[in-house]
C-alpha positions as CSV (number, residue, x, y, z in Angstrom):
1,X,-13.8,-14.8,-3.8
2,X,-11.6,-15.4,-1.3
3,X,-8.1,-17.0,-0.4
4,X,-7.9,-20.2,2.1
5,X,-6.3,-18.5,5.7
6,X,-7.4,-14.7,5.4
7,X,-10.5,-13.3,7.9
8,X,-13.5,-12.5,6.4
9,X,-14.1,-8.9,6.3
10,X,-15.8,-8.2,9.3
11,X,-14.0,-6.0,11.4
12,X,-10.3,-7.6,10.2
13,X,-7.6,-5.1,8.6
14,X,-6.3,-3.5,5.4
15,X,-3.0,-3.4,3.7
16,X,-1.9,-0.2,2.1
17,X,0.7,-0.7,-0.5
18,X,3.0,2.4,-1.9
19,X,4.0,0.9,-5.3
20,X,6.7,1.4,-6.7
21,X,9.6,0.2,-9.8
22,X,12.0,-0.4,-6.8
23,X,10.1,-0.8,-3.3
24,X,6.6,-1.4,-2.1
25,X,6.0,0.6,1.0
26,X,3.4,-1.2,3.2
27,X,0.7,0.2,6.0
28,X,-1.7,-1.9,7.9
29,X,-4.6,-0.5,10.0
30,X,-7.9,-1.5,11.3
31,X,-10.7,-1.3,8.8
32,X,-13.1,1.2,10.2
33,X,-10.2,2.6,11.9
34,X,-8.7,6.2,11.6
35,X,-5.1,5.8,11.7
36,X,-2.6,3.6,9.9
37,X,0.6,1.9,10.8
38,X,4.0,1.3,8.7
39,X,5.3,-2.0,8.2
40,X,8.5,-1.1,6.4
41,X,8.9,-1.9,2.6
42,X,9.4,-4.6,0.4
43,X,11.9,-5.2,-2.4
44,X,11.2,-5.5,-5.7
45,X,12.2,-8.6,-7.0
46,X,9.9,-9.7,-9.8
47,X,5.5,-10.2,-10.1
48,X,5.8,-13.5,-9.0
49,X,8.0,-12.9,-5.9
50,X,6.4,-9.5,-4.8
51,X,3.1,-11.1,-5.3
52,X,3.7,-13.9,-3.0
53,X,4.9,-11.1,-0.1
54,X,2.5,-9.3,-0.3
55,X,0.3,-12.7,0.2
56,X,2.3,-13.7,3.0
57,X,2.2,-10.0,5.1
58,X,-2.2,-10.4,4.5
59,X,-2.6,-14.1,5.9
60,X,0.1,-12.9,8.7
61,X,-1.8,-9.4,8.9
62,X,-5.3,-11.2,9.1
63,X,-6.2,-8.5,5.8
64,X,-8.2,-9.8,2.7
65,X,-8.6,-6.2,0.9
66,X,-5.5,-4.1,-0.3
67,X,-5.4,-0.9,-1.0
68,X,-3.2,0.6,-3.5
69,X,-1.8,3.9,-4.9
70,X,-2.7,5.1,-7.7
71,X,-0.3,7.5,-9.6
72,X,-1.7,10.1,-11.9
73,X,-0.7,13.0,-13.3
74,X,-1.3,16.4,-11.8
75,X,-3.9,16.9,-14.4
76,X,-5.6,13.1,-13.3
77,X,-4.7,11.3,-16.3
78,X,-2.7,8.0,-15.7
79,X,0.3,7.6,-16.8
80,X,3.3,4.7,-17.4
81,X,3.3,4.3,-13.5
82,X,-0.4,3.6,-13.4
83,X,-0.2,0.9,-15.9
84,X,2.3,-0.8,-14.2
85,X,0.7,-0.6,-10.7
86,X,-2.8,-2.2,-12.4
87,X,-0.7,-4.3,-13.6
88,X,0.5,-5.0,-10.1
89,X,-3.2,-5.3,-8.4
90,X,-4.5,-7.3,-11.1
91,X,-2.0,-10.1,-10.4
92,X,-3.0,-9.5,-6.4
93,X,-6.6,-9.8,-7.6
94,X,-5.9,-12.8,-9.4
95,X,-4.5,-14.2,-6.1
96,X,-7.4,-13.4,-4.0
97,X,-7.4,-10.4,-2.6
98,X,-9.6,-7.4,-2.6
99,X,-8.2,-4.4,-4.0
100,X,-9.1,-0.9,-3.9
101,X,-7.3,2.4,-5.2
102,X,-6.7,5.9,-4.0
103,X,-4.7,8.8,-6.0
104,X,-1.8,9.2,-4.4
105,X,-0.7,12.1,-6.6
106,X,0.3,14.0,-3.1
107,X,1.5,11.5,-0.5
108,X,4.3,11.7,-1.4
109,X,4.8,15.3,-0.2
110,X,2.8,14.2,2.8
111,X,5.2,11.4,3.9
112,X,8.4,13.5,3.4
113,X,6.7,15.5,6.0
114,X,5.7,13.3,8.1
115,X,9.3,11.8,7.8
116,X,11.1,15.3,8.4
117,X,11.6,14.6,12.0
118,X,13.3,11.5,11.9
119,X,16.9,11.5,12.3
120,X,18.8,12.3,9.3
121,X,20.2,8.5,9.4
122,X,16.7,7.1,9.4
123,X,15.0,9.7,6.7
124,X,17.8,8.5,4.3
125,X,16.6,5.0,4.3
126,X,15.6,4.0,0.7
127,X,12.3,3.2,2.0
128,X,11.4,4.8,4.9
129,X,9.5,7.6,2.4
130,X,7.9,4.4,0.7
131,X,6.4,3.2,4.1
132,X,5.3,6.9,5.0
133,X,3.5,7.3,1.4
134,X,1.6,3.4,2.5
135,X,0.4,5.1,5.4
136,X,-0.9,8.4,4.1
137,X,-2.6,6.3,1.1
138,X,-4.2,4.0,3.6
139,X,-5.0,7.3,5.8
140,X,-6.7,8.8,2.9
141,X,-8.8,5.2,2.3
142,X,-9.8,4.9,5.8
143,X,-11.6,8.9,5.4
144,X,-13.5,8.1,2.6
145,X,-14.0,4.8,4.0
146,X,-15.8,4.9,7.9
């Protein structure tokens, strides 16, 4: 399966998406790689639109496989947010694209860490945490994926 103008999988990269009701944060690194990159966030403005963007950052990115957060529960059931996000990379599925999941029950706590340094101005954008929770889901990806 496969979408006319993304690389084949050899060697190419990967999108990691933090999704959310509001924002999609968004990381990209090299698959095989070790570390991954923020590439800001992207509004939510409804399935079809945020579909098509994410679309549109893979062909530009050269990335065929996404990888997305998966919110559970401290216990590892799924919850409302879980349903929602399938929901989400079914619809990117349908479109062409490869997608994998990670629990991303702690990134969050990981990226407002990573984030602490940042000047207060910058830390306070709405989705500079999203960005920072893409990144340490594609980071946990690329260690359980050499």
């Amino acid at each position: 399966m496969g979408v006319p103008g993304f690389a084949s999988m050899g060697g190419v990269k990967v999108i990691g998406l933090d999704v959310g009701d509001a924002r999609i944060g968004v990381a990209v690194a090299e698959e095989g790689g070790t570390l991954a990159f923020g590439r800001g966030w992207i509004e939510r403005k409804g399935l079809e639109d945020d579909v098509a963007r994410v679309l549109e950052l893979a062909r530009r990115e050269g990335a065929a496989r996404v990888v997305v957060g998966l919110p559970r529960r401290t216990g590892g059931e799924e919850g409302a947010q879980a349903a929602k996000t399938r929901r989400f990379a079914r619809a990117l599925e349908a479109a062409g694209l490869e997608v994998r999941f990670v629990d991303e029950r702690f990134t969050t706590r990981v990226a407002a860490r990573r984030t602490a340094h940042l000047p207060r101005k910058k830390r306070q954008e709405k989705g500079r945490l999203d960005e920072a929770a893409a990144v340490a889901i594609l980071e946990t990806y690329l260690e359980r994926n050499p």
